[in-house]
NUGU-517945 format. One record per residue (C-alpha): residue number from 1; residue in one letter; x, y, z. Coordinates in Angstrom, 3 decimals, m for minus. Example, Ala and Ser with C-alpha at 12.3 -4.5 7.8 and 13.67 -1.06 7.14 Angstrom:
BEGIN
   kefi   timar         px         py         pz
      1       A     12.300     m4.500      7.800
      2       S     13.670     m1.060      7.140
END
This chain:
BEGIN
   kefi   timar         px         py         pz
      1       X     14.715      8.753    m61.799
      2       X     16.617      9.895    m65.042
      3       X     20.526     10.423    m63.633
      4       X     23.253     11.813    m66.313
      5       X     26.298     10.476    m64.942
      6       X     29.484     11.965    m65.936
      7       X     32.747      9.565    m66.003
      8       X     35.485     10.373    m68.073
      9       X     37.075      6.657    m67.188
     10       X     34.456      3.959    m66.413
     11       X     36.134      0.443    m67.399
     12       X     34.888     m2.871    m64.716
     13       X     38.784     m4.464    m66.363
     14       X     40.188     m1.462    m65.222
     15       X     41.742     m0.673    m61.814
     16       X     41.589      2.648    m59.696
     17       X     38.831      5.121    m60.461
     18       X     38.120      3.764    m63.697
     19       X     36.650      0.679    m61.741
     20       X     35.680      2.812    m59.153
     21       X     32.904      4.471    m61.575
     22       X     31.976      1.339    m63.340
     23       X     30.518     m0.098    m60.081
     24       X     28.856      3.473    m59.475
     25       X     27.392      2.750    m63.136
     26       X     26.972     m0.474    m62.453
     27       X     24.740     m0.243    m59.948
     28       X     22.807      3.081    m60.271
     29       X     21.718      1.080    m63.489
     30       X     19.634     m1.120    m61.992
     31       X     17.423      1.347    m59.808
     32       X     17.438      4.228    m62.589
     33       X     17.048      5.428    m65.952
     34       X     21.137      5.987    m66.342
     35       X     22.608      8.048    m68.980
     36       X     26.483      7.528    m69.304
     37       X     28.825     10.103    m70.675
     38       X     32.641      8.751    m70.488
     39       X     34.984      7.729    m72.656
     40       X     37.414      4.122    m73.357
     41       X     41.062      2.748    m73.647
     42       X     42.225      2.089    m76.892
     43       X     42.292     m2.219    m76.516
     44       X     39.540     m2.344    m74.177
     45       X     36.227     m3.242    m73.933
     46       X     33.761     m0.181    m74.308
     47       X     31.508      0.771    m71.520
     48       X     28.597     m0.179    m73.962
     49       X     29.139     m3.553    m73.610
     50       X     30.396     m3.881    m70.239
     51       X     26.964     m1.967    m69.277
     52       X     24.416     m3.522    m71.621
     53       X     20.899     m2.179    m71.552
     54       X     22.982      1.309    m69.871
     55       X     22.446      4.592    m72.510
     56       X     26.179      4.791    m72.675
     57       X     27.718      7.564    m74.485
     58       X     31.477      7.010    m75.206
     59       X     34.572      8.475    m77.141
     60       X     37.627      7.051    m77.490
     61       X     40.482      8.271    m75.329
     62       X     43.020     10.156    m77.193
     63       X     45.752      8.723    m78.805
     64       X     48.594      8.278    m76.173
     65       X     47.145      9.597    m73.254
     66       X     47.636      6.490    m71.400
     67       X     51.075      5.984    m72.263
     68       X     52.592      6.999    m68.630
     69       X     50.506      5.515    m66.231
     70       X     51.209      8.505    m62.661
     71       X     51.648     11.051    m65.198
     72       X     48.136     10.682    m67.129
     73       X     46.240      9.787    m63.475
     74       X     47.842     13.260    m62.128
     75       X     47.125     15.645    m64.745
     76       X     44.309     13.473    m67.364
     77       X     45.418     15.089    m69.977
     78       X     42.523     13.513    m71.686
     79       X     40.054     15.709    m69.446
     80       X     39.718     18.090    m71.364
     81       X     38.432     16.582    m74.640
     82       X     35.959     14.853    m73.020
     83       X     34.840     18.126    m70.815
     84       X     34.111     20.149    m74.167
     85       X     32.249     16.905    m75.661
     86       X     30.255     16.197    m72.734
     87       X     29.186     19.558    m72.460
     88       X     28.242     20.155    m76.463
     89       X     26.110     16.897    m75.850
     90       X     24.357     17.866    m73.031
     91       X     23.475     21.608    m74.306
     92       X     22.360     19.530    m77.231
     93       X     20.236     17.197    m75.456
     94       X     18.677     20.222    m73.689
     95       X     17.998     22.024    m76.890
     96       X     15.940     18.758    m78.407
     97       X     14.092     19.041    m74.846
     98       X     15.709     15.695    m72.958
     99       X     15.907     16.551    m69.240
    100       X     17.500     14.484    m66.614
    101       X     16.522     14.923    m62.814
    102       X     20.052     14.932    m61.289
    103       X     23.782     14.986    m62.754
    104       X     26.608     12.639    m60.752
    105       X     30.195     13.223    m61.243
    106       X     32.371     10.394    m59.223
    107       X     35.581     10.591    m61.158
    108       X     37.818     11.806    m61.243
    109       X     38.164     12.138    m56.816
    110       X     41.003     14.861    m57.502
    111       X     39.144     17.932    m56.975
    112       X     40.737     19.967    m60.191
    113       X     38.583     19.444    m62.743
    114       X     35.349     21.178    m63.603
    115       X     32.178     19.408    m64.621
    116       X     30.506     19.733    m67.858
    117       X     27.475     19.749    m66.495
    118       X     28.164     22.935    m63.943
    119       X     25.666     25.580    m64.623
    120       X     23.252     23.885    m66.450
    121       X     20.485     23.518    m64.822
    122       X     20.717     20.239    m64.004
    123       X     20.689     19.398    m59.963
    124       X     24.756     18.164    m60.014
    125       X     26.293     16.137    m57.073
    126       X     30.142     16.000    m56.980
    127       X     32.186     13.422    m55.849
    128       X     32.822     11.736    m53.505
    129       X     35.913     13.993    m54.224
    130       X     39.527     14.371    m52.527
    131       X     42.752     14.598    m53.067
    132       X     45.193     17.764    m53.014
    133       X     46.741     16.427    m49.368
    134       X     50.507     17.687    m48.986
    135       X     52.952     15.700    m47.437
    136       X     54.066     16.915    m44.010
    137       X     57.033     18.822    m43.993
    138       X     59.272     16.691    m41.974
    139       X     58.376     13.884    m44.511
    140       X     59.052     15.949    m47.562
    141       X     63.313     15.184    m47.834
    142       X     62.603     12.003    m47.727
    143       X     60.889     11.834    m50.562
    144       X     63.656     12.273    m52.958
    145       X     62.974     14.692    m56.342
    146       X     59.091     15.201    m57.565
    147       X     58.557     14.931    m61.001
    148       X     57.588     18.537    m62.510
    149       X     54.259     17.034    m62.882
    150       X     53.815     15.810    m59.532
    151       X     54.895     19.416    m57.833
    152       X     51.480     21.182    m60.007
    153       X     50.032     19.500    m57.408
    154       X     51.152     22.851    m55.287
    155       X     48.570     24.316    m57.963
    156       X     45.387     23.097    m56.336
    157       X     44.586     25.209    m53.329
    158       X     45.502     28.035    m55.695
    159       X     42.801     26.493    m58.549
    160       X     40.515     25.977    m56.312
    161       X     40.330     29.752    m54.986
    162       X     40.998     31.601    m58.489
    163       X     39.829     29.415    m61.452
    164       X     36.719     30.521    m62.461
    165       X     35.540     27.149    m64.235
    166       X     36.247     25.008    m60.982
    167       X     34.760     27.426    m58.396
    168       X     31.780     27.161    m60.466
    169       X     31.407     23.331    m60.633
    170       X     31.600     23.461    m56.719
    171       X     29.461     26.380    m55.749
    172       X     26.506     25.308    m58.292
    173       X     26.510     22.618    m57.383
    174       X     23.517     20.964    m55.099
    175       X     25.842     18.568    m52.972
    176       X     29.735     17.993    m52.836
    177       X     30.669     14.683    m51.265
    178       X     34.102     14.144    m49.646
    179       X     36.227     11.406    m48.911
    180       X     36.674     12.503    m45.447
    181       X     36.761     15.948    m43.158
    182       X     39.698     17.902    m44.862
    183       X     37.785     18.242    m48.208
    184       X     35.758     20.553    m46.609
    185       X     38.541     22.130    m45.141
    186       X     39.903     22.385    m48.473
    187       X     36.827     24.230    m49.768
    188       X     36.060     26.291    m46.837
    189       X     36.580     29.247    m49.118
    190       X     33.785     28.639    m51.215
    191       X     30.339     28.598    m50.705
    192       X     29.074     25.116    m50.681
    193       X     25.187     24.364    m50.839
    194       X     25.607     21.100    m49.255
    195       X     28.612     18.902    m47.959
    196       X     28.539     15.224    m47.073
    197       X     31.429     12.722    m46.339
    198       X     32.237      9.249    m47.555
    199       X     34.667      7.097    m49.010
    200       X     34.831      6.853    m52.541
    201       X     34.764      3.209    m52.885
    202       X     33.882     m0.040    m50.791
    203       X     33.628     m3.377    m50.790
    204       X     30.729     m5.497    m52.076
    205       X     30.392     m7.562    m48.998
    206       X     32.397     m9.223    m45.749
    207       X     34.220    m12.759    m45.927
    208       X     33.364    m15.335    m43.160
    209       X     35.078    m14.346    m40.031
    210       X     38.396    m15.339    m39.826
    211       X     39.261    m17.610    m36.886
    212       X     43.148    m16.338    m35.346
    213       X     42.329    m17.382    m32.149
    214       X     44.503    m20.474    m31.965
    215       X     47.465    m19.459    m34.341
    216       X     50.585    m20.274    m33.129
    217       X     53.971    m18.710    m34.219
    218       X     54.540    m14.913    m34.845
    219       X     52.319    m12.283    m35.280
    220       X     52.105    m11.589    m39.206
    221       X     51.554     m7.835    m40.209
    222       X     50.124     m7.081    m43.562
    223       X     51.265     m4.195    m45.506
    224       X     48.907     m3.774    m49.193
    225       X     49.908     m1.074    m51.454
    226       X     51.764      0.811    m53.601
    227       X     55.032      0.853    m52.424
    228       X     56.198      4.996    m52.398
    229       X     57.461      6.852    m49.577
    230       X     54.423      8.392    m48.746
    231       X     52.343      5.023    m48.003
    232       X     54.501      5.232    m44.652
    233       X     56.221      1.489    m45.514
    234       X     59.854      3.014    m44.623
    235       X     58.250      3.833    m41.357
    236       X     57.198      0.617    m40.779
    237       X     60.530     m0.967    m41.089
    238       X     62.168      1.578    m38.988
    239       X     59.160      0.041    m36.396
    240       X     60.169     m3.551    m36.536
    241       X     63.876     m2.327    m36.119
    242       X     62.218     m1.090    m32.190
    243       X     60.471     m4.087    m31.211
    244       X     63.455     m6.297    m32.103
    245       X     61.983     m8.581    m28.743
    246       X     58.395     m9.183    m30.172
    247       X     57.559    m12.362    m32.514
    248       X     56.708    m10.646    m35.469
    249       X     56.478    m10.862    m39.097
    250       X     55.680     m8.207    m41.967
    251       X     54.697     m9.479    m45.058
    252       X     55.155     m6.602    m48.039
    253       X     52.320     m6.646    m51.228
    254       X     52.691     m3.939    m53.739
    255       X     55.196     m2.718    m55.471
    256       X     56.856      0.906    m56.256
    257       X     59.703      3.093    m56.471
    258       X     60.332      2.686    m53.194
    259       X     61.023     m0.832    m53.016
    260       X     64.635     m0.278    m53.096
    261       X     64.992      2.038    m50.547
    262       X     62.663      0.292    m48.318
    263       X     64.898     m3.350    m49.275
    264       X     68.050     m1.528    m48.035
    265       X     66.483     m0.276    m44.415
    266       X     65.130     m3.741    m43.664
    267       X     68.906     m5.281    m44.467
    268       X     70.330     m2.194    m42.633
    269       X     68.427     m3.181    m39.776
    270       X     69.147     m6.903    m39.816
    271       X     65.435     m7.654    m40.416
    272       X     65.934     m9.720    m43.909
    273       X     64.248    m12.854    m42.149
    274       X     60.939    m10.954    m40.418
    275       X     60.076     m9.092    m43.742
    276       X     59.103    m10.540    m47.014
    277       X     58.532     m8.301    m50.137
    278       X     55.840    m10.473    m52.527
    279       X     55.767     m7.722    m55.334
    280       X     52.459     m7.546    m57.229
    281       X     49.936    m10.410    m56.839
    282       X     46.934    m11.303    m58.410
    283       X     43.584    m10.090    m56.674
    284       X     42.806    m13.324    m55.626
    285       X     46.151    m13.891    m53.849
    286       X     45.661    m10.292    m52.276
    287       X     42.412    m12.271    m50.194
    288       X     44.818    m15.362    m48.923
    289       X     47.223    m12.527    m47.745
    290       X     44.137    m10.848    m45.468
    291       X     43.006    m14.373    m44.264
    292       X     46.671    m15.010    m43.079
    293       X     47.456    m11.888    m41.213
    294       X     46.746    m10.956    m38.235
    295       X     47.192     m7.133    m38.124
    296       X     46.950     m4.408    m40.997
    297       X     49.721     m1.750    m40.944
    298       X     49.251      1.083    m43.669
    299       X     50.571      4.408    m41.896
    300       X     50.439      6.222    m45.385
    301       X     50.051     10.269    m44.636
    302       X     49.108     11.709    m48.114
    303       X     45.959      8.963    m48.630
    304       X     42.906     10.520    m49.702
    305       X     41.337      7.127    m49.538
    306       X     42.750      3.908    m49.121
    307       X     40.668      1.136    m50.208
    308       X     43.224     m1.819    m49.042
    309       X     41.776     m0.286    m45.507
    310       X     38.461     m0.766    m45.734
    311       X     39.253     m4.507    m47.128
    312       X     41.343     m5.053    m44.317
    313       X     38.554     m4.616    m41.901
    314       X     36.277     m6.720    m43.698
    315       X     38.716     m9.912    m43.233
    316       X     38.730     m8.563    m39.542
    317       X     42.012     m7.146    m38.772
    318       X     42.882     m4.294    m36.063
    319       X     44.208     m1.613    m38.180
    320       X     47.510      0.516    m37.879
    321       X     46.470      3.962    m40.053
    322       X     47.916      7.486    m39.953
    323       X     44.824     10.181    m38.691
    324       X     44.597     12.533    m41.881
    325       X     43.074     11.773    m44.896
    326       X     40.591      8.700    m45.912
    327       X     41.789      5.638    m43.760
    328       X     41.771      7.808    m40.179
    329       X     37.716      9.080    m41.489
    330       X     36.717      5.352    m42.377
    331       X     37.851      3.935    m39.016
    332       X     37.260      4.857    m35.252
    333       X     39.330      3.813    m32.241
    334       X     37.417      0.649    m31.855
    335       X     39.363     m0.812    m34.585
    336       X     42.357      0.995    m35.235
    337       X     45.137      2.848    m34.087
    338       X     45.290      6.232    m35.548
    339       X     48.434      7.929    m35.279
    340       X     49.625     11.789    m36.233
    341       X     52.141     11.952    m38.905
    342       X     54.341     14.876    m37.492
    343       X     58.060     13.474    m38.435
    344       X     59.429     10.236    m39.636
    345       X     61.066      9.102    m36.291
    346       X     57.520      9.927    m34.424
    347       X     55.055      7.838    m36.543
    348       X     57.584      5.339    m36.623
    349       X     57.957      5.337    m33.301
    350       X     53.927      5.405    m32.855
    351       X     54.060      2.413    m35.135
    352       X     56.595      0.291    m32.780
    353       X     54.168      1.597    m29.730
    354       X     50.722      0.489    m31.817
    355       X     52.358     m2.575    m32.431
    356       X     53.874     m3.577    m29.450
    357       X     50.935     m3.477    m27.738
    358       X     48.641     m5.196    m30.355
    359       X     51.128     m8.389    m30.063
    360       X     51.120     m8.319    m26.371
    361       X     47.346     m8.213    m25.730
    362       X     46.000    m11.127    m28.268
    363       X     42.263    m10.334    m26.669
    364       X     42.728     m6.629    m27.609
    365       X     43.630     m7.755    m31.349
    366       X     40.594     m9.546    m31.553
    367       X     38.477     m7.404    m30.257
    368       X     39.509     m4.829    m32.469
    369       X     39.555     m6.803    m35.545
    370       X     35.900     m7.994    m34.630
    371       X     34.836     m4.278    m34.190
    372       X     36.364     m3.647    m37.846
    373       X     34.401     m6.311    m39.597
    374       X     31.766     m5.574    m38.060
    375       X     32.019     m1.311    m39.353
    376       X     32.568     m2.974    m42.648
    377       X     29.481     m4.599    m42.401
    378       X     27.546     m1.722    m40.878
    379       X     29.513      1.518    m42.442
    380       X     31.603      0.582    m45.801
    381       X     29.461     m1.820    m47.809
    382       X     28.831     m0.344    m51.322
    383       X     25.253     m1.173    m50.864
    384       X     25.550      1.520    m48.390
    385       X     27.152      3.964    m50.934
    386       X     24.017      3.600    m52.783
    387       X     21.451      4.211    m50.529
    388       X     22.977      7.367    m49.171
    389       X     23.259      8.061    m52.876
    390       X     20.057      7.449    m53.956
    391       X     19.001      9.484    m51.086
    392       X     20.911     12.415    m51.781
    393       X     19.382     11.942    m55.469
    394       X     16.120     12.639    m53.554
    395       X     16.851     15.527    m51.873
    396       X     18.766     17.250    m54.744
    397       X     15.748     16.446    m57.339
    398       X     13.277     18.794    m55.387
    399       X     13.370     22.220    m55.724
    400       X     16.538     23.690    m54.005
    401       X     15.217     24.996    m50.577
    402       X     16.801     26.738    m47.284
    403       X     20.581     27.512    m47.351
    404       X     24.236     25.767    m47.205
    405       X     23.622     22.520    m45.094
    406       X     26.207     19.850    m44.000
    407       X     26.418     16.533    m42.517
    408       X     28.859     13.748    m41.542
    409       X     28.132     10.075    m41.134
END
């Protein structure tokens, strides 16, 4: 099949979505005839070479785009460049007479940004695509002043009802995937052809299992992530500070702009020898961290996806997650506790209660953690990503047929 993908980051040294597409490139490359239209970092490696034998079409990112690292991931101010090039190159490829069977746009999952490739006549699938979560209003004080480029965020549900360009991109085209049920919710005011969920990344396969059955000593909780007050780490602390009786530990990896604040509460609370704050790590240290724990906590309420939760479950750990967003859709209760996110003293609270009675009932943790590993290895494999991909490719090819469908896996 001849697929135009559409990436405006695709980098395998990259982190974040950048990497995200590269595997997406990556691997649709070696099933079809793959077209790449994306653009590079000044200092890194160009797709073409990461991707040889790929039909890569790149430009170079515009000088300083990537100088602030939140700012350019919120707003890509180096969208729009590549939207008008993409789409002068495809009208041109159309005029010589090239055709391509379907168009894929994976990046960027923040569902603001039209396609180049909307209305064109090419079959288009979107996504998987998210984003646009707001924080819940109890939660909102406490997370101290918003940059003015964080609060256009408020712009989205607005966009996504009046801007002519972006309705477009979503109601031409033949499927919209989303990271989990409140896209759709999101985009229930438009008229969507077709609407599947699932995550927007994965992992490439599941370590050996992980014995924890004889461990002695306390029960270690893992937090992974970016440490801001919306990953729900504050909330965590304020947990430990309730189950004061239980032999526990928290280790801390990540680091943010809410380190401090989240370094104060644990010395507030007296818990300076049950919490240890490891800052960034190499990858490779992030996999001893998994082995050694023996329950994931990552209560963030504002996560469109979370990938540190779907590599917790592949090393096997019971998960503590908050219910909206990604990590509640790529979990069930068989392997985690999924917990509302109404106030600060009620998921922390929910927290203490998850945990208490994960440390209590050893069997329970294992049985849990076995029932993760084993979704990972069913459910969140990206070999799994492809297939429904390439099967979605399939449908979209054929002539469109029938009216708005939608499914859920």
């Amino acid at each position: 099949m001849k697929v135009l993908m559409i990436a405006p980051a695709c980098d395998g040294e990259d982190i974040g979505e950048a990497w995200v597409a590269f595997q997406w490139a990556r691997m649709l490359s070696e099933e079809h005839d793959l077209t790449l239209l994306t653009t590079f970092k000044r200092g890194h490696t160009p797709s073409a070479q990461q991707l040889p034998g790929v039909r890569v079409i790149e430009w170079e990112e515009p000088p300083g785009v990537g100088r602030f690292e939140r700012l350019n991931s919120l707003m890509q101010p180096g969208y729009l460049p590549f939207y008008v090039r993409a789409q002068r190159w495809i009208r041109r490829r159309q005029a010589a007479g090239e055709q391509f069977d379907v168009a894929h746009q994976p990046v960027p999952v923040a569902m603001r940004y039209p396609s180049p490739a909307a209305g064109l006549g090419i079959p288009l699938l979107i996504g998987p695509v998210g984003g646009s979560l707001d924080s819940p209003p109890a939660f909102t004080e406490e997370e101290g002043a918003t940059p003015w480029w964080q609060r256009l965020r408020a712009l989205d549900a607005w966009r996504i009802r009046r801007d002519p360009l972006l309705r477009r991109t979503y109601e031409s085209a033949a499927c919209v995937i989303g990271v989990a049920p409140y896209v759709q919710d999101f985009l229930s005011g438009l008229r969507l052809r077709q609407f599947e969920i699932m995550s927007e990344t994965a992992v490439h396969s599941v370590p050996a299992p992980v014995d924890r059955s004889r461990r002695d000593g306390p029960v270690r909780l893992l937090f992974v992530g970016r440490i801001v007050r919306t990953k729900g780490l504050r909330d965590v602390v304020t947990a430990l500070g309730r189950t004061r009786d239980l032999n526990v530990t928290l280790d801390v990896v990540g680091d943010g702009n809410d380190r401090a604040a989240c370094e104060a509460l644990v010395a507030e609370l007296g818990l300076s020898a049950r919490v240890a704050f490891h800052g960034k790590v190499p990858r490779d240290d992030v996999d001893g961290f998994y082995e050694r724990a023996d329950v994931f906590v990552f209560p963030s309420y504002r996560e469109p996806g979370g990938n540190v939760s779907l590599e917790a479950m592949a090393y096997g750990l019971p998960l503590i997650v908050c219910r909206r967003g990604g990590p509640g859709a790529n979990v069930d209760d068989s392997c985690a506790f999924r917990l509302d996110a109404d106030s600060p003293a009620q998921l922390a609270a929910d927290v203490a209660a998850a945990i208490r009675t994960l440390v209590e009932d050893p069997d329970l943790r294992q049985r849990m953690g076995d029932a993760a590993r084993e979704r990972a290895a069913r459910t969140h494999l990206w070999a799994h990503r492809l297939e429904r991909v390439n099967r979605l490719y399939e449908e979209i090819a054929a002539p469109a047929v029938g009216s708005t469908r939608g499914r859920a896996n």
